[in-house]
N, C-alpha and C positions, 0 to 999 in steps of 0.2 A: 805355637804362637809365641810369640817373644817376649820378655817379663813385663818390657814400655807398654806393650798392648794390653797384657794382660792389668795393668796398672789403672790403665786408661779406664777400662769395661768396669773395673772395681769402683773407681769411681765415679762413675757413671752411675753406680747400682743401687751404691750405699744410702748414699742421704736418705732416696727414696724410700727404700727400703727399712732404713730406720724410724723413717716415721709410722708404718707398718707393724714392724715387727719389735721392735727395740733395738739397743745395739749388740747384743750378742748373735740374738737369732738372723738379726742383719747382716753380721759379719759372716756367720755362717752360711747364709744362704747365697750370698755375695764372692765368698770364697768357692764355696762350690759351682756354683754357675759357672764363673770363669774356668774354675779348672775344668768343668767338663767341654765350655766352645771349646777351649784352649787345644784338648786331645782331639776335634772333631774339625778346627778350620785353622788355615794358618792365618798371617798378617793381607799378605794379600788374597785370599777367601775373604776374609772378612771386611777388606776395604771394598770388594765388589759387591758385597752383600748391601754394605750401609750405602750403594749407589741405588738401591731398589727402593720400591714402597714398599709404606711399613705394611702392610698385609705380609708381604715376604717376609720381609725382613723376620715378624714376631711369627709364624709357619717354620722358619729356620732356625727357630732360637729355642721355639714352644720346649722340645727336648729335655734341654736344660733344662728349664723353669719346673717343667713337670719333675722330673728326676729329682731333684733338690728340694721341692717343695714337698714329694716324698717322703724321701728319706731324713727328710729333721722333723718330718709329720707336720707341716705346717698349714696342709688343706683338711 
């Protein structure tokens, strides 16, 4: 995935997320997620993806989310 996309998803993630978590474990969770779609879809994957509903979309994401929310022990 290309650094612009990956830019994109981060911000996308963060705010949310900060209000959550704080801004560290934000950043962290926010950084991982991307890096892990990033190894698993490219730019165009991932535009076709955000053509779907969101059931899909969070089914193709869930991954990430789980994996990250993991491994910082966040659940």
């Amino acid at each position: 995935m290309s650094e612009d996309y990956q830019k994109k998803l981060y911000r996308g993630c963060y705010p949310t997320s900060k209000q959550y978590l704080g801004a560290e474990k934000a950043n962290e969770y926010c950084s991982c997620t991307v890096k892990a779609l990033s190894d698993k879809f490219n730019d165009e994957e991932m535009d076709e993806l955000s053509k779907k509903d969101e059931d899909t979309q969070l089914k193709a994401y869930n991954f990430a989310s789980e994996f990250c929310a993991n491994s910082l022990k966040l659940n």
